[in-house]
PDB file with SEQRES, HELIX, SHEET and CRYST1 records, atoms N, CA, C and O in Angstrom:
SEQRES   1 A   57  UNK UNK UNK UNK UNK UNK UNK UNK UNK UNK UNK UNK UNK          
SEQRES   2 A   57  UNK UNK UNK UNK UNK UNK UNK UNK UNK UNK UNK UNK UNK          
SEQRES   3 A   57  UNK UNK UNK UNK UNK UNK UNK UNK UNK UNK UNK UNK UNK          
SEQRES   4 A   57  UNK UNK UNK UNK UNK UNK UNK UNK UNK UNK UNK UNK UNK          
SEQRES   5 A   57  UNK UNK UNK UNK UNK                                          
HELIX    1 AA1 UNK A    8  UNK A   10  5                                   3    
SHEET    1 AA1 2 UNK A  15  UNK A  19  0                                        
SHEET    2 AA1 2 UNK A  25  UNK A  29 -1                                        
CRYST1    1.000    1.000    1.000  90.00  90.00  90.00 P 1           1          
ATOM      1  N   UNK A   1      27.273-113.133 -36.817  1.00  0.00           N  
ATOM      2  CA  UNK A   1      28.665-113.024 -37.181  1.00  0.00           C  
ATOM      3  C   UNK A   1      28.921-111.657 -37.812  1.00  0.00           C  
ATOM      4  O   UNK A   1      28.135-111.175 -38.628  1.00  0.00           O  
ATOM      5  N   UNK A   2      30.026-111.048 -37.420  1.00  0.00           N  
ATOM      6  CA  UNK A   2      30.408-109.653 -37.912  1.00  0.00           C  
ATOM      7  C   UNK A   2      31.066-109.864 -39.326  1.00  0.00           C  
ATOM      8  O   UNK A   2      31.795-110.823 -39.581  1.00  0.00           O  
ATOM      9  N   UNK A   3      30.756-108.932 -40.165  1.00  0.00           N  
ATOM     10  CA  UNK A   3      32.000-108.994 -41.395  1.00  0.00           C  
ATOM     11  C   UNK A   3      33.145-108.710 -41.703  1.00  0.00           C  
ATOM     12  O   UNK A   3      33.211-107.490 -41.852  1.00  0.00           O  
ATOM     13  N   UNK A   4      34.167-109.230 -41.893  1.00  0.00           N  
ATOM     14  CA  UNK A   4      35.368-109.024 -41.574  1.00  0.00           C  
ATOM     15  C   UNK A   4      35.998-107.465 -41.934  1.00  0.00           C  
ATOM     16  O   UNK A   4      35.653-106.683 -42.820  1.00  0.00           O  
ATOM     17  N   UNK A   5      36.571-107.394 -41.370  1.00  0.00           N  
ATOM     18  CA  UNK A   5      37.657-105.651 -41.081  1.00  0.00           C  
ATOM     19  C   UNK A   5      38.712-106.049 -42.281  1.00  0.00           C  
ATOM     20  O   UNK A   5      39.251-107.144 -42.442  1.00  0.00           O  
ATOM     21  N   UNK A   6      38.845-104.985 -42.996  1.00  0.00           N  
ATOM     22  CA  UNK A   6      40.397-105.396 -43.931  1.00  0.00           C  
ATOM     23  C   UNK A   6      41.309-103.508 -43.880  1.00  0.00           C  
ATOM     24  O   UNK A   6      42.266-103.042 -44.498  1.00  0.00           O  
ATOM     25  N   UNK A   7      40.628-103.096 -43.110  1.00  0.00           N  
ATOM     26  CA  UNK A   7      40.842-101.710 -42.967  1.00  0.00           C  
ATOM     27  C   UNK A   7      40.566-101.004 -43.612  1.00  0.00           C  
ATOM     28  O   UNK A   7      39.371-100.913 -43.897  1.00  0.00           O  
ATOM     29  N   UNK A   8      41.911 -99.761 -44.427  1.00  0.00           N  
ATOM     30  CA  UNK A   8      41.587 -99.060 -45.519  1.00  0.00           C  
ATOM     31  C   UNK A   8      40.852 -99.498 -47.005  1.00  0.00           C  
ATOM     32  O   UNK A   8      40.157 -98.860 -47.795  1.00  0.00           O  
ATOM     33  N   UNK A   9      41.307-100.771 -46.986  1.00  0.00           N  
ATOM     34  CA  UNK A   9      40.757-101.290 -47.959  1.00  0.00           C  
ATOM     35  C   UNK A   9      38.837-101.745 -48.496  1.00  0.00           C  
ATOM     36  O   UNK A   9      38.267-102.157 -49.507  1.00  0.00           O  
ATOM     37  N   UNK A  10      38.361-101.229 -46.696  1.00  0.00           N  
ATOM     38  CA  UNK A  10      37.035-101.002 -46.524  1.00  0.00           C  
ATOM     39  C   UNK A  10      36.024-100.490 -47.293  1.00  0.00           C  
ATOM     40  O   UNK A  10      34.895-100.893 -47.572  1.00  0.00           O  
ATOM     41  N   UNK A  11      36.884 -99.177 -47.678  1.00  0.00           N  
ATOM     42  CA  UNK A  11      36.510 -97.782 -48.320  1.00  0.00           C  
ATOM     43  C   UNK A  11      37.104 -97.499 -49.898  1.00  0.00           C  
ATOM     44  O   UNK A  11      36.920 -96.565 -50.679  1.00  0.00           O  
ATOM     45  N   UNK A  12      37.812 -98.608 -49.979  1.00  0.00           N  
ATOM     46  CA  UNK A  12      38.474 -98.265 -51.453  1.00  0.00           C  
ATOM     47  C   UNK A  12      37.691 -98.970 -52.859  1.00  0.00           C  
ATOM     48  O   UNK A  12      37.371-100.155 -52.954  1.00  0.00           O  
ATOM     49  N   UNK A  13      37.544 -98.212 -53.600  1.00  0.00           N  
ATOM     50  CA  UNK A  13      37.175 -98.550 -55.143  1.00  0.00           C  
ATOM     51  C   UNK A  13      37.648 -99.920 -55.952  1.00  0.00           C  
ATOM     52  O   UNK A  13      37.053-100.478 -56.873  1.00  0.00           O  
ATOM     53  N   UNK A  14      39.052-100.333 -55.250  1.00  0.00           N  
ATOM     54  CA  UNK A  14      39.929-100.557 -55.939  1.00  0.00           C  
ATOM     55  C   UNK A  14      40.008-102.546 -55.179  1.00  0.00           C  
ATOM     56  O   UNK A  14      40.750-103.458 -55.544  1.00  0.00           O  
ATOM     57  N   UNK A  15      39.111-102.548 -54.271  1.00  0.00           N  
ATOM     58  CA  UNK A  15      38.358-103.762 -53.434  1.00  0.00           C  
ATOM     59  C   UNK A  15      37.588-104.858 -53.984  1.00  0.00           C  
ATOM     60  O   UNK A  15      36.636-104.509 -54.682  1.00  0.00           O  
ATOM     61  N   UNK A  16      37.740-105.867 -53.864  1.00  0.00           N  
ATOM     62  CA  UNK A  16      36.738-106.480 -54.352  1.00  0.00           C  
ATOM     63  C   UNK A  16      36.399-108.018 -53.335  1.00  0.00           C  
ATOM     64  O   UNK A  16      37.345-108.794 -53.201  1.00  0.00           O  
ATOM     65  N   UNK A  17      35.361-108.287 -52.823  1.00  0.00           N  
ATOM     66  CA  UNK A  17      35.413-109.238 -51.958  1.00  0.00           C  
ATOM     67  C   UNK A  17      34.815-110.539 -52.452  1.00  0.00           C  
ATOM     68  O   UNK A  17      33.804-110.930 -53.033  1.00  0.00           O  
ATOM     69  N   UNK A  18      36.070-111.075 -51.872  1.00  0.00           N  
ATOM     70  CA  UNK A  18      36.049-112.875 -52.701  1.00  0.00           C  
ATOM     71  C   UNK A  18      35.620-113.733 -51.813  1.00  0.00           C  
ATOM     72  O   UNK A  18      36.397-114.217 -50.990  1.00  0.00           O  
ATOM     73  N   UNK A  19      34.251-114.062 -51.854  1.00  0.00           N  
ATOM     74  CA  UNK A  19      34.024-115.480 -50.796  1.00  0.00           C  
ATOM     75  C   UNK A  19      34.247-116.871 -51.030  1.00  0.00           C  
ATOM     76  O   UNK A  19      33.703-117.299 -52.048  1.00  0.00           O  
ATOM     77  N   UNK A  20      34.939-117.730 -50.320  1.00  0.00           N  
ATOM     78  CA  UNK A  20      34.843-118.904 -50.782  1.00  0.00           C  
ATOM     79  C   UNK A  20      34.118-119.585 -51.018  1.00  0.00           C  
ATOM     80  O   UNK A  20      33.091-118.933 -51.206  1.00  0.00           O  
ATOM     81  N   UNK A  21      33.837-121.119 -51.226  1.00  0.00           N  
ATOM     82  CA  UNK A  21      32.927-122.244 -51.195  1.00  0.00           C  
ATOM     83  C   UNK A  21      32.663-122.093 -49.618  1.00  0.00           C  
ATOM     84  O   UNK A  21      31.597-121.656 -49.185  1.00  0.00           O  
ATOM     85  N   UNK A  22      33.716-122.490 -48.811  1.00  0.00           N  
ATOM     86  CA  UNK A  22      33.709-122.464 -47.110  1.00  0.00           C  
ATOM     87  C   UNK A  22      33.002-121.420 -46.398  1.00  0.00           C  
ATOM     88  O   UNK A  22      32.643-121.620 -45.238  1.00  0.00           O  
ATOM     89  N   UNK A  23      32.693-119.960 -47.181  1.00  0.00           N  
ATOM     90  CA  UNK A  23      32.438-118.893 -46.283  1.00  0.00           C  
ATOM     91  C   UNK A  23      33.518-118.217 -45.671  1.00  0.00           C  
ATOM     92  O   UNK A  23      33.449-117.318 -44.833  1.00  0.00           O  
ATOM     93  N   UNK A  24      34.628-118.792 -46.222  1.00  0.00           N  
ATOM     94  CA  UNK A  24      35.586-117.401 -45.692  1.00  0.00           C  
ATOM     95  C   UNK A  24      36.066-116.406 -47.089  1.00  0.00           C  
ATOM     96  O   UNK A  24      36.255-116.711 -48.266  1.00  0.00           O  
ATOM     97  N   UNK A  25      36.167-114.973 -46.284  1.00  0.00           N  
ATOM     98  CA  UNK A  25      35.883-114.260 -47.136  1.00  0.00           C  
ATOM     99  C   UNK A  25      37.592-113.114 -47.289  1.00  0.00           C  
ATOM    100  O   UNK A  25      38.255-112.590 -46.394  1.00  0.00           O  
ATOM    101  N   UNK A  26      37.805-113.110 -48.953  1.00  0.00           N  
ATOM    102  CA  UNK A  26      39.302-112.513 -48.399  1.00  0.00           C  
ATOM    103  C   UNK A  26      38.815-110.680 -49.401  1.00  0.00           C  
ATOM    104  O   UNK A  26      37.683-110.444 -49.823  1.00  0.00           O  
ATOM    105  N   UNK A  27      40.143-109.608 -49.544  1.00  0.00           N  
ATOM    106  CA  UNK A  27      40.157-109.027 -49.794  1.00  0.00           C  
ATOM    107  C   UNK A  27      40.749-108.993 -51.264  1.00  0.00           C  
ATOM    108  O   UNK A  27      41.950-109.255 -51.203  1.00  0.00           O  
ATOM    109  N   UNK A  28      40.414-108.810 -52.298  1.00  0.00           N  
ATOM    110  CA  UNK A  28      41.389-108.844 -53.220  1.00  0.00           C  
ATOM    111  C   UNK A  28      41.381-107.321 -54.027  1.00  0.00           C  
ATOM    112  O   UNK A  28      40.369-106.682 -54.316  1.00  0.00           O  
ATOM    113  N   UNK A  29      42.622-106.982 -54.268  1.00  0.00           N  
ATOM    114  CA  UNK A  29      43.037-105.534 -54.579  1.00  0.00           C  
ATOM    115  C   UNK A  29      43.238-105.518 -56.476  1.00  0.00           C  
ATOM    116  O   UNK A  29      44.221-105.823 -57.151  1.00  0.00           O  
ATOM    117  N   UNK A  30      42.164-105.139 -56.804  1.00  0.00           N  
ATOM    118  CA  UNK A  30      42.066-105.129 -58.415  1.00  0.00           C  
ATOM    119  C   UNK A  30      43.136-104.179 -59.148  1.00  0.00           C  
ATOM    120  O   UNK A  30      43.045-104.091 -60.372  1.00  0.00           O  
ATOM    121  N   UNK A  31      44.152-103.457 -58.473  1.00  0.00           N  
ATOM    122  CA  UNK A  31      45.425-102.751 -59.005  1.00  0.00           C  
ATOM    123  C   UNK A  31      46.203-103.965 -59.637  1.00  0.00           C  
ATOM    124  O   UNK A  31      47.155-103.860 -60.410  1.00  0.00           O  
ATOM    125  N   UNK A  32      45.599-105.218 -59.146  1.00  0.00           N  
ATOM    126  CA  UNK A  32      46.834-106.174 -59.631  1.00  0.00           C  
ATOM    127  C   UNK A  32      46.876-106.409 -60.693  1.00  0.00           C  
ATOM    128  O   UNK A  32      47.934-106.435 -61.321  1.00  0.00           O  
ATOM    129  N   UNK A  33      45.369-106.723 -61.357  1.00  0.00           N  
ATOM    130  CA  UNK A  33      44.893-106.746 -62.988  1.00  0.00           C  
ATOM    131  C   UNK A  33      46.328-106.188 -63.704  1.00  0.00           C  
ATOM    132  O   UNK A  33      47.186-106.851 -64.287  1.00  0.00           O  
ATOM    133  N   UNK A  34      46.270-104.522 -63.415  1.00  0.00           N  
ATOM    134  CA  UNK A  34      47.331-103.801 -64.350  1.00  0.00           C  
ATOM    135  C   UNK A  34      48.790-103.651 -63.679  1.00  0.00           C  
ATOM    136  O   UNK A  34      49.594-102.741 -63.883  1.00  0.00           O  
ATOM    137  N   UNK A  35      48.868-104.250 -63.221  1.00  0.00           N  
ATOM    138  CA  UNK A  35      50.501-104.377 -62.314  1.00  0.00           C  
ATOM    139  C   UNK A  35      50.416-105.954 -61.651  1.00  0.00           C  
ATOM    140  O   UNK A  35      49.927-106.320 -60.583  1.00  0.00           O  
ATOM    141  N   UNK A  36      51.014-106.641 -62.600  1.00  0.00           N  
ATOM    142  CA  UNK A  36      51.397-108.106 -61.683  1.00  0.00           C  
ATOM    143  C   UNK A  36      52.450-108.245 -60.614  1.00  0.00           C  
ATOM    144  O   UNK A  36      52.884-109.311 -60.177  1.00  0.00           O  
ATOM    145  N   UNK A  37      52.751-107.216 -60.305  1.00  0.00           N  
ATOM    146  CA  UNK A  37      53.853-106.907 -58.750  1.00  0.00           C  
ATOM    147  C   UNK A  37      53.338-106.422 -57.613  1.00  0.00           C  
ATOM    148  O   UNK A  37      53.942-106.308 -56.546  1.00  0.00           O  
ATOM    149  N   UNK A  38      51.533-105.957 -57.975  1.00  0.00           N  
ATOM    150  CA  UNK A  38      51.157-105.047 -56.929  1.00  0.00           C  
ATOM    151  C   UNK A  38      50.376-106.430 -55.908  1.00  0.00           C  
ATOM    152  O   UNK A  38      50.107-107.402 -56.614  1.00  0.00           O  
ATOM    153  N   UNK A  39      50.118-106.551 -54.850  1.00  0.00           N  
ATOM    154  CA  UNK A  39      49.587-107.633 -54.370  1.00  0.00           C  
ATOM    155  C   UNK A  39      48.345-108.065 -54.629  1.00  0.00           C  
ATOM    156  O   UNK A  39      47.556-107.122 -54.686  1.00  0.00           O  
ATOM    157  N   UNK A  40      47.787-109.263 -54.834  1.00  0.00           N  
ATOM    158  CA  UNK A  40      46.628-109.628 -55.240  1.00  0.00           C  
ATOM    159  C   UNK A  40      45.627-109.391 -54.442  1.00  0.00           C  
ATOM    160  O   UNK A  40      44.714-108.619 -54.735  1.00  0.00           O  
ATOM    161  N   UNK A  41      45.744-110.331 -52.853  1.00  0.00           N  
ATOM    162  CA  UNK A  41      45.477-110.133 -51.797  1.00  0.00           C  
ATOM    163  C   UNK A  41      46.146-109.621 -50.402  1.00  0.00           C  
ATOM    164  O   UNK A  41      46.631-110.414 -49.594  1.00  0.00           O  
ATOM    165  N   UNK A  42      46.119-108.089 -50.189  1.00  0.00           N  
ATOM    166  CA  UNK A  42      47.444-107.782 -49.571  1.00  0.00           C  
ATOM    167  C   UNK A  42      47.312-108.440 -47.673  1.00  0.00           C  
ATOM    168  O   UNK A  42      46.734-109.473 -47.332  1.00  0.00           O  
ATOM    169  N   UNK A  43      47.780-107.806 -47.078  1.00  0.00           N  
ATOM    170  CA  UNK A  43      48.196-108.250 -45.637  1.00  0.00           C  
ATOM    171  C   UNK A  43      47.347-107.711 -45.375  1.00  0.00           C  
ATOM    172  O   UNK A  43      47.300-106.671 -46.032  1.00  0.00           O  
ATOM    173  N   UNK A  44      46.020-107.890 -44.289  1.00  0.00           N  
ATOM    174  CA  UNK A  44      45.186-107.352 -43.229  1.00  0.00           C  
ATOM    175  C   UNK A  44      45.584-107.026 -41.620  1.00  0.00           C  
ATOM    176  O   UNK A  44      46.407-107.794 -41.122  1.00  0.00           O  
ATOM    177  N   UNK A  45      45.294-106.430 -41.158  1.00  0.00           N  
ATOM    178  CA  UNK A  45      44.369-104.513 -41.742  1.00  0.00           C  
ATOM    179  C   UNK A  45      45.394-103.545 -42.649  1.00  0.00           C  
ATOM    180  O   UNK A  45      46.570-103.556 -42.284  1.00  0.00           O  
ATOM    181  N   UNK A  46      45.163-102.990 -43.415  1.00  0.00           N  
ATOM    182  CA  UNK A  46      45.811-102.001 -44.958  1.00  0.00           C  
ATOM    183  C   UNK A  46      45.867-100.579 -44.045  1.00  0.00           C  
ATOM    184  O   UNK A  46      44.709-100.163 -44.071  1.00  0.00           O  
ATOM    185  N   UNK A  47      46.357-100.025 -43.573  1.00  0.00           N  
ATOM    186  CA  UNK A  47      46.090 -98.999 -42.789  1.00  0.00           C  
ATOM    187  C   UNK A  47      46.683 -97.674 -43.780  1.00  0.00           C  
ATOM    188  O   UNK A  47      46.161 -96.567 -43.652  1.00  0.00           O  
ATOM    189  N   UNK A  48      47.934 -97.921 -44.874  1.00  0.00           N  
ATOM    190  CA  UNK A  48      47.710 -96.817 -45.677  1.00  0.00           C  
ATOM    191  C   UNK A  48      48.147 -97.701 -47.180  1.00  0.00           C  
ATOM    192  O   UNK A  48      48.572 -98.846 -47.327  1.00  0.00           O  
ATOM    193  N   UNK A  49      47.797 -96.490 -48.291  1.00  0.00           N  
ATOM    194  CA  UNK A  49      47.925 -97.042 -49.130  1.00  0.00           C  
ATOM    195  C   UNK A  49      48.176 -96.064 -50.370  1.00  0.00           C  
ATOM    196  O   UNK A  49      47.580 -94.990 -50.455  1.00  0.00           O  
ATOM    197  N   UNK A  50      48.871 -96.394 -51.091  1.00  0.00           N  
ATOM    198  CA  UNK A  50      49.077 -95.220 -52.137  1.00  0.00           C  
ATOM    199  C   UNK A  50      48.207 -95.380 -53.510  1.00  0.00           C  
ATOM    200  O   UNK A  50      48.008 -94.532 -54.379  1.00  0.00           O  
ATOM    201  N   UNK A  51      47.855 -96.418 -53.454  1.00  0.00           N  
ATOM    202  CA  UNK A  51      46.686 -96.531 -54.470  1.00  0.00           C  
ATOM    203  C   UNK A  51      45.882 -96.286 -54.010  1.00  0.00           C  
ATOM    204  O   UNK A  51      45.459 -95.430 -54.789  1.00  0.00           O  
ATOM    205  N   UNK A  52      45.022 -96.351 -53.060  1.00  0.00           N  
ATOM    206  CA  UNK A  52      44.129 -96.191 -52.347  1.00  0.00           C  
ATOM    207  C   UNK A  52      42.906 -95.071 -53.089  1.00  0.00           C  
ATOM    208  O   UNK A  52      43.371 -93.967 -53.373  1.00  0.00           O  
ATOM    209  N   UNK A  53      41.582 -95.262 -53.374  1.00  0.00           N  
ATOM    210  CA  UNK A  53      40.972 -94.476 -54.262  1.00  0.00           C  
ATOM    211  C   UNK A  53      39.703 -94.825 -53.552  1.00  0.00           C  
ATOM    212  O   UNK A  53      39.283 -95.978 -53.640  1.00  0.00           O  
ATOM    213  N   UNK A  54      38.859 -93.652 -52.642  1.00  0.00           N  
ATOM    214  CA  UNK A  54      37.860 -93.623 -52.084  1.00  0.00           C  
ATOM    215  C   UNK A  54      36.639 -94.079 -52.983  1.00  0.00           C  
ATOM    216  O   UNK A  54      36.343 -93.707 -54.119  1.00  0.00           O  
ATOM    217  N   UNK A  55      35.991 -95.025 -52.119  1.00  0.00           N  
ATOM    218  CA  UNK A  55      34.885 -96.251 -52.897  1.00  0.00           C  
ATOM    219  C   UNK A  55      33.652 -95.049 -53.025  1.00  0.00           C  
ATOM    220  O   UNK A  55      33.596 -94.258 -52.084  1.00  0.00           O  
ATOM    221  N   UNK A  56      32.466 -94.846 -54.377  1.00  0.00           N  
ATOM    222  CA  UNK A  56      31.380 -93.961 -54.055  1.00  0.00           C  
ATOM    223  C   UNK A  56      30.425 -94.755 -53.389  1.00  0.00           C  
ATOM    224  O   UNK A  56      30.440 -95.986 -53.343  1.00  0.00           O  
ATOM    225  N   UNK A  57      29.757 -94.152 -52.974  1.00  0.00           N  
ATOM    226  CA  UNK A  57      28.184 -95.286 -52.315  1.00  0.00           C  
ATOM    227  C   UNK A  57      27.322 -95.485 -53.401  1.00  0.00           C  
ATOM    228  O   UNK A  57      26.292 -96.143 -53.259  1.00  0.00           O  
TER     229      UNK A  57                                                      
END                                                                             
């Protein structure tokens, strides 16, 4: 099984991946912590983003 695509959000710092009990696995965007308006889990694939903050390896 491949791991799921969430796009830009691939590469971002700002990512954090939530697996369920079930094995499905979502994206959740940690900007929300400090902004309760910004999306928790946004729409897949994220193709741009203004928060957006390149992940280090």
């Amino acid at each position: 099984m491949q791991p799921p695509r969430f796009g830009l959000c691939d590469r971002c710092a700002n990512q954090r991946l939530v697996t369920t009990g079930r094995g499905s696995t979502f994206s959740m965007c940690l900007c929300h912590k400090t902004d309760p308006d910004w999306p928790k889990y946004p729409r897949m694939p994220v193709l741009q983003c203004p928060r957006f903050r390149e992940a280090e390896d």
